[in-house]
N, C-alpha and C positions, 0 to 999 in steps of 0.2 A: 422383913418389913422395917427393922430396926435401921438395919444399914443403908435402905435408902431415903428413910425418912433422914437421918445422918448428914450424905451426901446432898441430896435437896437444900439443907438447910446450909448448911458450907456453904454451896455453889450461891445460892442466894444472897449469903452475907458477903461473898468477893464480888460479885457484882453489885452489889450496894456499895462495897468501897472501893472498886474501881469508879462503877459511876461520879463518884463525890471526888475522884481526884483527878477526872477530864473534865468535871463543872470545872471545879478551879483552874486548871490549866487553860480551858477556853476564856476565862472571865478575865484572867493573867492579860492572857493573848488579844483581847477584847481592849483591856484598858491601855495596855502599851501601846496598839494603832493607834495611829495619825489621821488615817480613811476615813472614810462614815462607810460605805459600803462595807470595806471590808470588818470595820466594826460591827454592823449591822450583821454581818453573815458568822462572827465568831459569836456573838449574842444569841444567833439560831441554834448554832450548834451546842454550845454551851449550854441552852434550856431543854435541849435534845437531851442531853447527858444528866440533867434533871428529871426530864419524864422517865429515863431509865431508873434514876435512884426512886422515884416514887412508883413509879410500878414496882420494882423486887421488893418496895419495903411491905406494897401492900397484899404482895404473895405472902411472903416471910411471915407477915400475921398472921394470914390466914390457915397457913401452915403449922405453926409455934401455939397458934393460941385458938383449938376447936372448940369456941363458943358461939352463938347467933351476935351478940355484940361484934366478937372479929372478925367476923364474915361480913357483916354490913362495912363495917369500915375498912375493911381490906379490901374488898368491892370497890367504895368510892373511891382507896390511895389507886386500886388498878383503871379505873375509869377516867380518873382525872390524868393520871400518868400518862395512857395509850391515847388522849386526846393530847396532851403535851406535845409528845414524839410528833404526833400525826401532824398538826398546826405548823410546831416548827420546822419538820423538815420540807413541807411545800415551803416556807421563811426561806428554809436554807437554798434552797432550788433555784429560788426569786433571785434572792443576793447573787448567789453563783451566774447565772447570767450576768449582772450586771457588775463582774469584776472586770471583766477586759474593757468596756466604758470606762469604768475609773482610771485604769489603768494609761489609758491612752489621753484621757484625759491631765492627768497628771504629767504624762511626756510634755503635750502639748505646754501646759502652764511651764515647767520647767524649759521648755525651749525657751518660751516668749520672756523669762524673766532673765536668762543668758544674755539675750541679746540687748 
């Protein structure tokens, strides 16, 4: 019992700071676009890798700390988190259609300012 409570709890904290270091990498990624769309769609994904960090945090509680307090609250960080993920990856869907538009769009402006 010991060693998987162990492992559980490991695995939970590298997914917590994995999570926290693809936020950043998408937010990076987000702010250095020129796009809107494609901003728009590193924005999704970025708050994706948020609802990841707040869902493990609110296992890891509830795991770490068997109280009725940590349960309520570790409940809401998994609740609010799995609504996170959910929300933005329909976001991320959206955006993702609508990159070849921008894209072609942008040919097009870059033509017409050639000429």
């Amino acid at each position: 019992m010991e060693m998987s409570y162990q492992i559980a709890v490991s695995f939970l904290v590298t997914v917590l700071f994995l999570s926290l270091f693809m936020f950043i990498v998408y937010k990076i990624r987000m702010i250095r676009n020129d796009r809107d769309v494609r901003k728009a769609y590193y924005n999704s994904i970025s708050r994706i890798w948020l609802g990841v960090l707040i869902l493990s945090f609110g296992l890891n509680t509830i795991i770490q700390f068997p109280t009725a307090v940590s349960y309520i609250i570790g409940a809401l960080f998994v609740i609010f988190g799995a609504y996170n993920i959910w929300h933005f990856n329909a976001a991320r869907k959206y955006f993702k259609g609508n990159i070849p538009i921008e894209d072609e769009a942008w040919a097009d402006f870059n033509r017409k300012a050639k000429k």
